[in-house]
C-alpha positions as CSV (number, residue, x, y, z in Angstrom):
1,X,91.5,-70.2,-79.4
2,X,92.4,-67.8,-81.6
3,X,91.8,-63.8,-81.8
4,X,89.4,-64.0,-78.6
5,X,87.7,-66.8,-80.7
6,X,86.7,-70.7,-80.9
7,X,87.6,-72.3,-83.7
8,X,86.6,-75.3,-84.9
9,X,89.0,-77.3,-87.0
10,X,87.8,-80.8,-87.1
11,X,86.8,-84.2,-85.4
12,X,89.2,-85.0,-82.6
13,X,89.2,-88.8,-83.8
14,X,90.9,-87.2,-87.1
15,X,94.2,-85.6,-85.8
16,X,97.0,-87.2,-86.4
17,X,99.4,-87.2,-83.8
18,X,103.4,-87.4,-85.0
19,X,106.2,-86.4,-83.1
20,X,104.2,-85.0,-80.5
21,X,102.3,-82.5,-82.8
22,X,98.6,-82.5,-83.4
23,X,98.5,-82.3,-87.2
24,X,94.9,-81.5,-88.4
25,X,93.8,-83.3,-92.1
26,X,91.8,-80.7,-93.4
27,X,94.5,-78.4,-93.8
28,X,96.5,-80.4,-95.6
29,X,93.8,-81.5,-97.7
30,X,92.8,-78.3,-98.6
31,X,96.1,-77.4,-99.6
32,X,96.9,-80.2,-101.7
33,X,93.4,-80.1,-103.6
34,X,94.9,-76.8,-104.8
35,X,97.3,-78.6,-106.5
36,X,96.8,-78.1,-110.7
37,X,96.3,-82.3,-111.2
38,X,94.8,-83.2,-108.0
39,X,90.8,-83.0,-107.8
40,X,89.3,-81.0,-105.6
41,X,87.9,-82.2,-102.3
42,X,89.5,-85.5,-103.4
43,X,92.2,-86.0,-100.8
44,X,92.4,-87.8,-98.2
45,X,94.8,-87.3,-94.8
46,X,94.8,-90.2,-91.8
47,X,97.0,-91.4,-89.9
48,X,98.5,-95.3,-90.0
49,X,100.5,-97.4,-87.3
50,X,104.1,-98.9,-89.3
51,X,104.1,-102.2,-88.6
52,X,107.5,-102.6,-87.6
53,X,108.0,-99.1,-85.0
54,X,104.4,-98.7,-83.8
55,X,104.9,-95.1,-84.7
56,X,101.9,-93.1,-86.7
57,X,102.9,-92.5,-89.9
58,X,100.9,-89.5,-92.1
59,X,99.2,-90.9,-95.0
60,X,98.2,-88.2,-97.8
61,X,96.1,-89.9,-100.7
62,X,94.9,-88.1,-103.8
63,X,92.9,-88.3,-106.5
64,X,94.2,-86.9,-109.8
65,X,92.6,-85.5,-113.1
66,X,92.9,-88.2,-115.8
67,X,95.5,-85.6,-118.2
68,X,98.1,-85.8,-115.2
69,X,97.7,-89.7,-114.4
70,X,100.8,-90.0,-116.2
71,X,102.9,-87.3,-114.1
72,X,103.3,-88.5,-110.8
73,X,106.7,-87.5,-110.5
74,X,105.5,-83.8,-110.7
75,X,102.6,-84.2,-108.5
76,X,104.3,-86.1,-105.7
77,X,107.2,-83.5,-104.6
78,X,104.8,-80.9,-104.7
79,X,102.6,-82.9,-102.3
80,X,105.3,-83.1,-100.0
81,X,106.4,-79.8,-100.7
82,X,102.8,-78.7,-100.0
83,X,102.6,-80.6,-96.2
84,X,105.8,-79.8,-95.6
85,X,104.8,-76.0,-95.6
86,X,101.2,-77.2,-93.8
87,X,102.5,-79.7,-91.2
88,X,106.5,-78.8,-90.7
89,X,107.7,-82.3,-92.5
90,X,106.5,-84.3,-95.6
91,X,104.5,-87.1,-95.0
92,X,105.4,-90.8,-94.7
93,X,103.8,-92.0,-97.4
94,X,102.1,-90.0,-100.6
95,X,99.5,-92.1,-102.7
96,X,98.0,-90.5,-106.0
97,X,94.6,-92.5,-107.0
98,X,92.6,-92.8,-109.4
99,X,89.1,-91.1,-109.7
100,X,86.5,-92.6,-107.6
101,X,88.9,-94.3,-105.3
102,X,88.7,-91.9,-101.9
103,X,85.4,-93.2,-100.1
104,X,82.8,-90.8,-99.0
105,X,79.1,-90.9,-97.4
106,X,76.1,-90.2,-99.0
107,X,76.9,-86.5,-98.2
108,X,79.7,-86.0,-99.2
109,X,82.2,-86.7,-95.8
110,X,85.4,-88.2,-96.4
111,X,85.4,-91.5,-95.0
112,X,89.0,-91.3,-93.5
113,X,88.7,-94.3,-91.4
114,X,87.7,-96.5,-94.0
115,X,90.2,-95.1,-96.5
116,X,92.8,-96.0,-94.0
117,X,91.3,-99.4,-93.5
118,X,91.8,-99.9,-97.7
119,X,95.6,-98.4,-97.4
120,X,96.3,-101.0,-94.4
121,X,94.6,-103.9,-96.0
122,X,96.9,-103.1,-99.2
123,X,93.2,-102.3,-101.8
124,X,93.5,-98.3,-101.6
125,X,93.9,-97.6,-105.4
126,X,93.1,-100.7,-107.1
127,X,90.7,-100.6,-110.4
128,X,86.8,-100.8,-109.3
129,X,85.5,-103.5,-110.7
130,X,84.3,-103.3,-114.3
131,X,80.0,-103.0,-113.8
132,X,78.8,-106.9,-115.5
133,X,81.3,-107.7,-112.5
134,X,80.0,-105.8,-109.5
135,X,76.3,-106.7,-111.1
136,X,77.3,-110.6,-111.3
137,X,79.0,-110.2,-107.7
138,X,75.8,-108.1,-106.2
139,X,73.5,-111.2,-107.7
140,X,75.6,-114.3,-106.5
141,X,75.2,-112.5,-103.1
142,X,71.9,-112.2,-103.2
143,X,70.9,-115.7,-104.7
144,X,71.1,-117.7,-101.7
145,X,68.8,-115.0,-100.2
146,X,66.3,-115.4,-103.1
147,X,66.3,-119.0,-103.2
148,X,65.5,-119.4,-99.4
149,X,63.0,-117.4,-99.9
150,X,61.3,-119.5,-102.9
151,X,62.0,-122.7,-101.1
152,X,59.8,-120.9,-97.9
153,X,57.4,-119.7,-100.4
154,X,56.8,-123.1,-102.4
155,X,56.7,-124.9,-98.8
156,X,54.2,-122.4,-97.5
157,X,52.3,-122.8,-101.1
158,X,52.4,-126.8,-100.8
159,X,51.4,-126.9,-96.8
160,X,48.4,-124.7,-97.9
161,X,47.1,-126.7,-101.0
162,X,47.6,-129.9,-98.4
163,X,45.7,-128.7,-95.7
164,X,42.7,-126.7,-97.0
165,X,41.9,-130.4,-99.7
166,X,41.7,-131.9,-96.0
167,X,39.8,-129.2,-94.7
168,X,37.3,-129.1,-98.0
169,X,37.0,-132.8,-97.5
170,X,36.3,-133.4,-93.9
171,X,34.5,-130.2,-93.4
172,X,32.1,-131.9,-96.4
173,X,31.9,-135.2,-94.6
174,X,31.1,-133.3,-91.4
175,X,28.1,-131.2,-93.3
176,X,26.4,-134.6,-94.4
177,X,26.8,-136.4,-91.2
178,X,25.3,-133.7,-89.4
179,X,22.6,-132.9,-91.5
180,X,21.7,-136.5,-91.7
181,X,22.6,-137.6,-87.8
182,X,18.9,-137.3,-85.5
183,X,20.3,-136.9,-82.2
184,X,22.0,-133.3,-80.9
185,X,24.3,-135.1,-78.7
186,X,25.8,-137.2,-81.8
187,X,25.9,-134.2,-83.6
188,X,28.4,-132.5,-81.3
189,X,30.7,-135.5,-80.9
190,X,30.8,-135.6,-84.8
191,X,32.0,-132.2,-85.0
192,X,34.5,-132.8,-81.8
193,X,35.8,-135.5,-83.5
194,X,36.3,-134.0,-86.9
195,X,38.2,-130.5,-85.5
196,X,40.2,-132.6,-83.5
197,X,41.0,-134.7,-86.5
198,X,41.8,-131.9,-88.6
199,X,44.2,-129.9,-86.7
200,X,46.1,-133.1,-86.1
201,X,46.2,-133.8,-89.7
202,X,47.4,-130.4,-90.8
203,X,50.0,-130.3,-88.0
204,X,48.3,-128.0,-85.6
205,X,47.2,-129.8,-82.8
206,X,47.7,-127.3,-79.6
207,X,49.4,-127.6,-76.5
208,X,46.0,-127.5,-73.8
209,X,46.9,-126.0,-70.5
210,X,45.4,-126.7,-67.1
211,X,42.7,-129.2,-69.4
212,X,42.0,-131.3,-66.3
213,X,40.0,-127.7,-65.4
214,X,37.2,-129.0,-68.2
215,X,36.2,-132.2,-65.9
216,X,33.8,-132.0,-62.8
217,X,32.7,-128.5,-63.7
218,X,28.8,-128.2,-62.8
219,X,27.0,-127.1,-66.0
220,X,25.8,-125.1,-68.2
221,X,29.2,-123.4,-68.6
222,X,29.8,-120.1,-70.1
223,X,33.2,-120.6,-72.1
224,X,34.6,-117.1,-73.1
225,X,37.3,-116.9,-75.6
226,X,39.8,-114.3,-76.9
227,X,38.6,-114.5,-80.7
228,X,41.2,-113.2,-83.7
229,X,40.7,-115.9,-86.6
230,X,38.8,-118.1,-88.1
231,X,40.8,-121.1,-86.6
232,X,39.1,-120.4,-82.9
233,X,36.0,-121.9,-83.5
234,X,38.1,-125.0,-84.5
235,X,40.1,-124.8,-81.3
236,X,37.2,-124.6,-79.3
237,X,35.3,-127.4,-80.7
238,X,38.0,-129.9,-80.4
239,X,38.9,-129.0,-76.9
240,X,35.6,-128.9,-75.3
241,X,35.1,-132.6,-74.1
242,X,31.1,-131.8,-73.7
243,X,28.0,-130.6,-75.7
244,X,28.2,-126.7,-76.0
245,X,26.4,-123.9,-78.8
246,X,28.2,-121.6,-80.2
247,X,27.1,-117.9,-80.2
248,X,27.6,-116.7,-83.3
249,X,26.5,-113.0,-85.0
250,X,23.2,-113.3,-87.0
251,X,25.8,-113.0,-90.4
252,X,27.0,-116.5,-90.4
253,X,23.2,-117.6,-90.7
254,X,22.0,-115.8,-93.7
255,X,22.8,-118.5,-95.9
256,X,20.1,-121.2,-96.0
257,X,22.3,-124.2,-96.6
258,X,25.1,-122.5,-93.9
259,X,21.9,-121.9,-91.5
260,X,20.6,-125.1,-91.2
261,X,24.1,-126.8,-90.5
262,X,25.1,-124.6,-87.6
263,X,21.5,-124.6,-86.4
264,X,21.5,-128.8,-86.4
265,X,25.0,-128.1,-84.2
266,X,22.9,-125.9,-81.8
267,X,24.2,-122.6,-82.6
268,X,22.4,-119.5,-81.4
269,X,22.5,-116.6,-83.6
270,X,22.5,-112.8,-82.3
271,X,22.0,-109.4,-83.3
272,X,24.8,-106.6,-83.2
273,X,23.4,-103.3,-84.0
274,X,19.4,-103.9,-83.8
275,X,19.1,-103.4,-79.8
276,X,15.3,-104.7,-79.5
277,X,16.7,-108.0,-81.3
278,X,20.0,-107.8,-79.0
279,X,17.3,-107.8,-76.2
280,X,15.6,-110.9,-77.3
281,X,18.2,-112.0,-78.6
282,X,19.5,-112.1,-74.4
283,X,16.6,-113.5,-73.6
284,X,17.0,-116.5,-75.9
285,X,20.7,-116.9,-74.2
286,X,19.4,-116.9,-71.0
287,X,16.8,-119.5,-71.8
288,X,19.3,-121.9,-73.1
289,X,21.8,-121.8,-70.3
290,X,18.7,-122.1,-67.7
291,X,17.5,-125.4,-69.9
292,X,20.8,-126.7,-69.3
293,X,22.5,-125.9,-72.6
294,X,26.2,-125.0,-72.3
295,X,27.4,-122.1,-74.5
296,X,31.0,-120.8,-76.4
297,X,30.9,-117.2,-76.6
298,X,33.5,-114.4,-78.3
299,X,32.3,-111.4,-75.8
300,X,34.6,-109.2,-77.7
301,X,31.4,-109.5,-80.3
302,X,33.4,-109.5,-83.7
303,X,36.7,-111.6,-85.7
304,X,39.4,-108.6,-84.4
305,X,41.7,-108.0,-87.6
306,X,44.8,-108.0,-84.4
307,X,46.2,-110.4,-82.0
308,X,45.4,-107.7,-78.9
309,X,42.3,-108.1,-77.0
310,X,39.0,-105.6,-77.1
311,X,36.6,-104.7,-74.6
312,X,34.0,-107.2,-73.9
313,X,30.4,-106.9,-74.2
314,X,28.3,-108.1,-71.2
315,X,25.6,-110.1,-72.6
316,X,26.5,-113.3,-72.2
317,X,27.8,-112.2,-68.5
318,X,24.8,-111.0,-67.9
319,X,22.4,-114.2,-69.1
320,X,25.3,-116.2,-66.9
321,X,24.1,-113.8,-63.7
322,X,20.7,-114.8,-64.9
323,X,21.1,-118.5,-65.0
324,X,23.8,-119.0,-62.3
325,X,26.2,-120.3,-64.8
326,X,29.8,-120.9,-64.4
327,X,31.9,-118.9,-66.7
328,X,34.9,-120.4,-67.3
329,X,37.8,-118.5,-69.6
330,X,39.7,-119.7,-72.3
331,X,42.8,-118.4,-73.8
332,X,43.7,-118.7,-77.3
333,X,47.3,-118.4,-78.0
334,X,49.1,-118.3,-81.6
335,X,46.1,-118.7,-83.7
336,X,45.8,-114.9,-85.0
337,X,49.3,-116.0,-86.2
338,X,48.7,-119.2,-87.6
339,X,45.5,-117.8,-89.5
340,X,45.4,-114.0,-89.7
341,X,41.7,-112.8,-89.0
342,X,39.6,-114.0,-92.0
343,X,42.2,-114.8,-94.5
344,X,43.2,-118.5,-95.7
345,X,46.5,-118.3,-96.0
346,X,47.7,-120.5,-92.9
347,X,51.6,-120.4,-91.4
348,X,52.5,-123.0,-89.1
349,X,53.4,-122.5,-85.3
350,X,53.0,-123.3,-82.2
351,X,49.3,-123.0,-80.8
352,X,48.1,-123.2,-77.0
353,X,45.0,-123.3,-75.3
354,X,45.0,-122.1,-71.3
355,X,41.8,-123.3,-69.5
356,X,41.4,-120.5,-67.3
357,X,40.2,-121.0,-63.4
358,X,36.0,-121.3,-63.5
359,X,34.6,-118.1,-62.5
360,X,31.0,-118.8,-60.0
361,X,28.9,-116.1,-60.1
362,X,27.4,-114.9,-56.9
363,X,24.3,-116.7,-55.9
364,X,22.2,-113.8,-54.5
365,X,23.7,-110.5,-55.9
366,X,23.0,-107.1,-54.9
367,X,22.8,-105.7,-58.0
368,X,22.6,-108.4,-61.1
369,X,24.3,-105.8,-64.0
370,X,27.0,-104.8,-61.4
371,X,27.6,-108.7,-60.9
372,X,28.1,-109.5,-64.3
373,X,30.2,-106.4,-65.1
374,X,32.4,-108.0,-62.3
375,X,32.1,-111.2,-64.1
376,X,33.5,-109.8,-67.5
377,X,36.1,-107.7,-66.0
378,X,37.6,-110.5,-64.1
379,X,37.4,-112.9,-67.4
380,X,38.9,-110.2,-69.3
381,X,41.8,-110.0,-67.3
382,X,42.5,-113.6,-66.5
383,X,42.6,-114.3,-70.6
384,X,44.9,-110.9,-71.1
385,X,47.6,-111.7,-68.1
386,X,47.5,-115.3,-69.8
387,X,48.3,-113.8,-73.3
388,X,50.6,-111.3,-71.8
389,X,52.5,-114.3,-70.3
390,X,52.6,-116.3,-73.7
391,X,54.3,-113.6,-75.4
């Protein structure tokens, strides 16, 4: 307090105490920047324990101009001539530096504490490194970085060419054996077989949760399924121990050689956006689970481009209400990470499947869109509490 007024001389971390008297840096760096020789705003006071007494000693450090490098017996006495009028007493120890020694942040703050952490570790002053040897320095340190990173990047390049030429090849021997194999039932063990077979080869076979949940169910089942990659359908067909179609956007049909193998699998193929052909298109649904045919559906109704779950559509709910199939849901975990969306770059990790408890619908509902609105919501939330869990 001075004058009435409050006046603020600096951080409190920056006094230097010594012989009982707060002694404030800025002053005396302002003071000695004055100096002719020293460079403005280039001095630095702290304070630093001696070794041997404990006691704080005051430190001044300044830079000088390069024509009085060679005078320190000039600048020095009028350093401590300079505190000694500032502080009451010289300081312990005077340093002059040169240029580009006293450490500040990006702003332009002295950086007292670490120039005190230089002085006590004996490097405040020395030469800066010429640049070929802070470049050669910055890219030894970095060169372990780099090659860890090429040796992830070849690994991840070789896993990739190694699993898609077993992909390419059993996904061809699975196209000829089911567009030559008569029977629908031998058609679906083929494909079983092969995804199983596949994600064992390329090191992705899943843990399966609660799978003694698949056996003794009363069918047709309505499996619902979280649904962010490509690597799903895969999932899904090795895991499910019985015959099932897939419910799969009209899209995936629109080439003829691509129609005819997933229609020889049994897939049903449904509109998104035309509603009279969504309508038929539930009527078809509903007509396969009440001829017995169990079905794999993704009632968020589209590949989502994140891990996080969407709303759910109620169209396969609904035909399940009609038919008075079980709806049991299935829980995805890790895929979206192992195969993001519809890209083919694959990164190995850990992959899960949760069976979910079967869901029954009621067998005389009230209303029959209420009950399968009940249906979905319940699914819904048994597969997001599952993925909640798994993160």
């Amino acid at each position: 307090m001075a004058g009435g007024g409050l006046h603020i001389t600096g951080r409190s971390k920056d006094i230097v105490i010594r012989n009982g008297r707060n002694i404030y840096p800025e002053e005396i760096e302002h003071a000695v920047g004055e100096l002719p020789g020293v460079r403005r705003g280039r001095v630095a006071v702290f304070g630093s324990p001696d070794p041997a007494t404990g006691r704080e000693r005051l430190v001044v450090v300044a830079e000088t101009r390069p024509a009085q490098a060679a005078a320190p017996e000039q600048l020095l006495p009028a350093i401590n001539r300079v505190c000694s009028e500032v502080a009451g007493s010289p300081p312990d120890v005077a340093m002059l530096v040169p240029g580009g020694t006293i450490l500040k942040t990006s702003s332009g703050k002295l950086r007292r504490e670490a120039c005190r952490a230089l002085y006590e570790q004996g490097a405040l002053g020395r030469a800066p490194p010429r640049p070929w040897r802070q470049f050669a320095t910055l890219l030894l340190r970095a060169l372990p970085g780099a090659l860890s990173r090429l040796r992830r990047g070849l690994g991840l390049w070789a896993y990739n060419g190694y699993a898609w030429t077993v992909i390419g090849l059993l996904r061809a021997a699975l196209w000829a054996g089911v567009m030559a194999w008569p029977g629908q039932g031998g058609r679906w063990r083929m494909a079983h077989g092969t995804a199983r077979a596949a994600l064992r080869l390329v090191g992705a076979a899943p843990r399966i949760v609660n799978a003694e949940r698949l056996h003794g169910l009363r069918r047709p089942v309505v499996v619902v399924a979280n649904h962010s990659s490509y690597l799903d359908v895969v999932l899904l067909a090795a895991l499910l121990p019985w015959p099932a179609s897939f419910v799969a956007m009209r899209e995936l049909g629109q080439h003829y050689w691509t129609q005819r193998f997933y229609a020889r699998l049994g897939t049903l193929f449904v509109e998104r956006e035309d509603f009279a052909a969504s309508v038929r298109d539930a009527a078809r649904i509903t007509a396969a689970l009440q001829a017995g045919t169990s079905l794999v559906v993704f009632p968020e109704g589209r590949l989502a481009s994140i891990a996080d779950l969407l709303p759910f559509r109620s169209g396969a709910f609904v035909a399940a209400v009609e038919a008075g199939a079980t709806i049991l849901p299935v829980t995805l975990v890790g895929a979206h990470a192992f195969m993001k969306g519809n890209r083919r770059l694959l990164r190995r990790g850990p992959l899960a499947i949760h069976v979910g408890e079967p869901i029954v619908p009621d067998a005389n509902p009230g209303d029959r869109w209420l009950e399968a609105q009940a249906l979905g919501a319940r699914a819904r939330e048994t597969i997001a509490r599952t993925l909640a869990a798994a993160e």
